[in-house]
C-alpha positions as CSV (number, residue, x, y, z in Angstrom):
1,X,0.0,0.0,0.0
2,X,1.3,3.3,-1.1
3,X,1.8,6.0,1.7
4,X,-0.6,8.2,0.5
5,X,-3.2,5.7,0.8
6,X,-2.0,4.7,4.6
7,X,-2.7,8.4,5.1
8,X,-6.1,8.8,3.4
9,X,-6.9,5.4,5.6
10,X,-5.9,6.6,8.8
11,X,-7.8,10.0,8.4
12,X,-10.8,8.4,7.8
13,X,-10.3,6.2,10.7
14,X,-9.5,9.4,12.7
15,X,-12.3,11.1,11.2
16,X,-14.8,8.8,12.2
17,X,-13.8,7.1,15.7
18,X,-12.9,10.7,16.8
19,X,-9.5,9.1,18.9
20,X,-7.0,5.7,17.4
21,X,-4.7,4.0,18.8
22,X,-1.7,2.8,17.4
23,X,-1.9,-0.8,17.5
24,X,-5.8,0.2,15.6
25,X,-3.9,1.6,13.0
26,X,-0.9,-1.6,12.6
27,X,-3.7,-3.9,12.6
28,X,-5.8,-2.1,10.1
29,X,-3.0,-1.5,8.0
30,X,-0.9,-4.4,8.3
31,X,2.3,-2.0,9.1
32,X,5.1,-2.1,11.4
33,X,4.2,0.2,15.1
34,X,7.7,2.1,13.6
35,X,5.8,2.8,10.5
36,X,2.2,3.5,12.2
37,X,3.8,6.0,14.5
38,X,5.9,7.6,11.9
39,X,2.6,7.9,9.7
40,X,0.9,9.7,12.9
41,X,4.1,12.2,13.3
42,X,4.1,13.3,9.2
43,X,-0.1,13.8,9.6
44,X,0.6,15.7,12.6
45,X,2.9,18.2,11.0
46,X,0.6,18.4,8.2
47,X,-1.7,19.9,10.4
48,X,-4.1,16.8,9.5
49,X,-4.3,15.3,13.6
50,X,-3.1,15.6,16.6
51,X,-1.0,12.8,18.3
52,X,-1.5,11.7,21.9
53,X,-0.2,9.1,24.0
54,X,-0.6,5.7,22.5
55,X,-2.2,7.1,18.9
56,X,-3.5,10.0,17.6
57,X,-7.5,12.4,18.0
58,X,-9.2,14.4,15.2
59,X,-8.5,17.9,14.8
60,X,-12.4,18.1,14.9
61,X,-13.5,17.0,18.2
62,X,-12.1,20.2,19.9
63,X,-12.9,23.1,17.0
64,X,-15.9,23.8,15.8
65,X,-16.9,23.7,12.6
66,X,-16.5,27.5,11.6
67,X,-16.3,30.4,14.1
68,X,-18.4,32.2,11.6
69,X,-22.3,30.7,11.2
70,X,-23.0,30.1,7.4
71,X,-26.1,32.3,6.7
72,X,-29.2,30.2,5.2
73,X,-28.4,31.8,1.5
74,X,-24.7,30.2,2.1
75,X,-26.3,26.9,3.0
76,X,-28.3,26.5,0.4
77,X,-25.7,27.2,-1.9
78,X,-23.7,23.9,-0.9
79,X,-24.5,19.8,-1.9
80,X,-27.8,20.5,-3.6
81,X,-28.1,16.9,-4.6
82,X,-27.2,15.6,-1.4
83,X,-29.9,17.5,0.4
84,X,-32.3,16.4,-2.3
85,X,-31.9,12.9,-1.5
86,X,-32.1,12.9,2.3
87,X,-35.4,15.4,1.2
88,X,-36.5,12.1,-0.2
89,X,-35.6,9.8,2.0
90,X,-37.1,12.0,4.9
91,X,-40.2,12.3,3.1
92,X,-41.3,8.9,2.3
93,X,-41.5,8.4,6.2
94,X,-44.2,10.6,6.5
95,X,-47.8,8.5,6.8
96,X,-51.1,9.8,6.1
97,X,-52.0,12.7,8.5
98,X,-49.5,12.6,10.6
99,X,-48.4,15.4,13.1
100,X,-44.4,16.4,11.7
101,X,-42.2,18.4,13.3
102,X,-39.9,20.1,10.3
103,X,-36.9,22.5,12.4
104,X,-34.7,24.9,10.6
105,X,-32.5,23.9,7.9
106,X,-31.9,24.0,4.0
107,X,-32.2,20.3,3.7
108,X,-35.5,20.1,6.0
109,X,-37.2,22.6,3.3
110,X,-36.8,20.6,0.5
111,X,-39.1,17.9,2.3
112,X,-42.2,20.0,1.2
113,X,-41.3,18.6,-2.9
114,X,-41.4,15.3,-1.7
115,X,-44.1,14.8,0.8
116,X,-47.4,12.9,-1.2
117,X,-49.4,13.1,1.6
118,X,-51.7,14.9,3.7
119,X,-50.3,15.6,6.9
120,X,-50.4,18.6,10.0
121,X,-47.1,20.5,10.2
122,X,-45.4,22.1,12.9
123,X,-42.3,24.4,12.8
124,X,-40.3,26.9,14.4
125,X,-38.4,27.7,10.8
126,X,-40.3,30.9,8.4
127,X,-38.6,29.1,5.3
128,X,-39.9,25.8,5.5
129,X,-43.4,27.7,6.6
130,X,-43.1,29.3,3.2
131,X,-42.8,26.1,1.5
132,X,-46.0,24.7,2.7
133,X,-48.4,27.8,3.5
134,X,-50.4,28.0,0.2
135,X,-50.7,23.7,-0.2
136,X,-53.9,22.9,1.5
137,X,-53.3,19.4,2.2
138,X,-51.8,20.4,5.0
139,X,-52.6,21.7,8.2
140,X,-49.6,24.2,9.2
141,X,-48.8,26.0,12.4
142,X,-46.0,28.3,12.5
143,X,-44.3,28.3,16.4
144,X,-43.3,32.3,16.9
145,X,-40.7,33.9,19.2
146,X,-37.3,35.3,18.8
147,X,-36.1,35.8,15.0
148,X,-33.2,34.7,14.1
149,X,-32.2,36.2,10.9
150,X,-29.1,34.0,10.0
151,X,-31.6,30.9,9.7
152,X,-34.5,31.8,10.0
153,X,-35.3,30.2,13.1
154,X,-37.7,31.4,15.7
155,X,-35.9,30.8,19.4
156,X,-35.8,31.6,23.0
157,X,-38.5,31.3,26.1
158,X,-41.6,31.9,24.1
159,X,-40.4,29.2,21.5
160,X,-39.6,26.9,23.8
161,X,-42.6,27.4,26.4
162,X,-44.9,26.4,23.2
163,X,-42.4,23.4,21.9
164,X,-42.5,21.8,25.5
165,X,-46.7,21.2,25.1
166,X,-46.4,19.9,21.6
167,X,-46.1,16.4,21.0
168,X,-45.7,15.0,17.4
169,X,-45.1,11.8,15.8
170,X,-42.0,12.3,14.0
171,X,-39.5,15.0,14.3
172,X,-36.5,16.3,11.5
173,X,-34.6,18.0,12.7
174,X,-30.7,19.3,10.7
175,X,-27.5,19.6,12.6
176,X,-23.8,21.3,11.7
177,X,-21.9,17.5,12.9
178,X,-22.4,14.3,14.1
179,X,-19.1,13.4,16.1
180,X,-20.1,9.2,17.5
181,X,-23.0,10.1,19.7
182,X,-22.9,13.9,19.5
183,X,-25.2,16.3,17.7
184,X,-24.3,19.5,17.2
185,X,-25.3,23.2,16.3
186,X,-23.6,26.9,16.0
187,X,-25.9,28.2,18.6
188,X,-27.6,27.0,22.2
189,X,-30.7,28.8,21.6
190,X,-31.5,26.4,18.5
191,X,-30.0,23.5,20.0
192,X,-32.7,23.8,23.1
193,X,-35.4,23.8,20.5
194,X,-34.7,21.2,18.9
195,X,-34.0,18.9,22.4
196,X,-37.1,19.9,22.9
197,X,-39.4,19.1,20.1
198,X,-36.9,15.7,19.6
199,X,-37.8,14.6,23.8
200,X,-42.0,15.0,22.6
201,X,-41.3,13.3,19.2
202,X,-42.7,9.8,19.1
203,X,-39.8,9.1,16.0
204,X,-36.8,11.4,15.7
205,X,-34.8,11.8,12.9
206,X,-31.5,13.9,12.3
207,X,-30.8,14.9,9.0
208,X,-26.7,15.4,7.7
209,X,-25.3,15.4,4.6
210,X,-22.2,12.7,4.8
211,X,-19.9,16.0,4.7
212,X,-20.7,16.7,8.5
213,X,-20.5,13.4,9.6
214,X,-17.2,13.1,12.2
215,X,-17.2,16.7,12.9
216,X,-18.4,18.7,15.6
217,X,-20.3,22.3,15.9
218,X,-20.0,24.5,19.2
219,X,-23.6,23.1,20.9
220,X,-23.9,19.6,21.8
221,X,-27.9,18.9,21.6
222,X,-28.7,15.9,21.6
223,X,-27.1,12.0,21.6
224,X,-27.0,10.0,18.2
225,X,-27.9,6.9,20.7
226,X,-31.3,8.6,21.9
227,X,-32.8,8.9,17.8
228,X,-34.6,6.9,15.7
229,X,-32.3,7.2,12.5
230,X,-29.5,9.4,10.8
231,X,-30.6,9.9,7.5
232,X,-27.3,10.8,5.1
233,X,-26.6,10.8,1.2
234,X,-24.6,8.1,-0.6
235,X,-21.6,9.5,-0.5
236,X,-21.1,8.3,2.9
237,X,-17.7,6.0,3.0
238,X,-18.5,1.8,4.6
239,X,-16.2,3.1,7.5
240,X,-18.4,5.4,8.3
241,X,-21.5,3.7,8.1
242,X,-20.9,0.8,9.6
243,X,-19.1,3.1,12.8
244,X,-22.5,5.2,12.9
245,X,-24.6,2.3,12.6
246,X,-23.7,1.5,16.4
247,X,-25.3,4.6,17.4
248,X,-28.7,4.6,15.5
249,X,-30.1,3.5,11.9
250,X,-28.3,4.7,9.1
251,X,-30.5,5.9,6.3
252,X,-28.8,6.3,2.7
253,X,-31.2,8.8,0.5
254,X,-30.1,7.8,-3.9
255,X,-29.8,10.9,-6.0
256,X,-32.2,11.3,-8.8
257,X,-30.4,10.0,-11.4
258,X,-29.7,6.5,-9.8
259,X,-33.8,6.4,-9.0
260,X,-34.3,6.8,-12.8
């Protein structure tokens, strides 16, 4: 095995287990310890991990994602396809007048293209409210409170005094990372929303493209161990999957042109 493909194999175990151990890293690769360790020392002064006694922990699971929030016009901007089919996939789990919570979040909008059924609708987001206030198969309740401009989110005590006496059937709710069994967000006052709504949920569902899977935001929310499914795109690597698949269901959503 050439070195550059020890390297892209060891970041992706990194990436996904979070922390590795050396003798992870022989076995996996079939190498020396010498040759492990001297793997770990070159990623490190590329600025790729950080070594620790006995192995080596992701850059990621001590910096968030961006000190800058991405606005919801940025977000929309990125994986269009990939959002599309989680959309899908998030969609076809929705039964015949059922009571959905949709939160905040450029994938969670594109649900409204894909839902065939009549159903109520409750959310806390004004963009996915736009999506489904002229369709009249649905019954749709906007929760008010604090707006939040960057995206579009209603938060704070009067959000979450009306979220705590709501209880739906299924919950989607987006997140900035996965990191093993934490969910996270850019900001508390969202995060508490949606720990909420996901507590009164009778099936919760966290939608992430495979891009923010093994990283981490600022807010830990919720536990990938206390939800129903993960529900990703197909560009999620079998590593990954199958590491993720200890902490919940794993739900690959096809882009169009495979479902053609």
């Amino acid at each position: 095995m050439l070195k550059e493909q020890r390297w892209d194999r060891i970041l992706e175990l990194v990436d996904t287990k979070g922390v590795v151990k050396t003798t992870e890293v022989t076995e996996l690769l079939g190498v020396t310890p010498m040759t492990a360790r001297r793997d770990l020392q070159m990623l490190e002064e590329l600025g790729r991990l950080e070594r620790i006694h006995g192995g080596a922990k992701s850059l990621n699971m001590d910096r968030p994602l961006s000190y800058e929030e991405l606005s919801h016009v940025e977000k929309k901007q990125l994986r269009s396809e990939e959002k599309r089919s989680i959309a899908r996939k998030a969609a076809a789990l929705i039964e015949e007048n059922a009571t959905v919570f949709i939160g905040p979040g450029t994938t969670n909008e594109l649900i409204y293209e894909y839902i065939d059924v009549n159903a109520r609708i409750f959310t806390n987001s004004f963009q996915v409210f736009e999506r489904f206030k002229n369709d009249a198969r649905f019954e749709l309740m906007l929760i008010g409170g604090r707006y939040r401009e960057r995206t579009g989110a209603f938060v704070g005590s009067f959000t979450n005094d009306i979220m705590s006496r709501i209880n739906v059937s299924l919950a989607f709710i987006g997140t900035n990372g996965v990191h093993n069994e934490r969910i996270t967000t850019a900001n508390e006052e969202e995060g508490a929303c949606q720990k909420i709504i996901l507590d009164n949920a009778q099936l919760k569902y966290i939608l992430c493209d495979s891009s923010k899977i093994g990283r981490v935001d600022l807010f830990d929310f919720y536990g990938l161990d206390h939800v129903d499914g993960l529900i990703t795109d197909e560009n999620i690597s079998e590593a990954t999957l199958h590491h993720y698949s200890s902490y919940t269901e794993v739900i690959v959503g096809q882009n169009e042109q495979q479902l053609v």
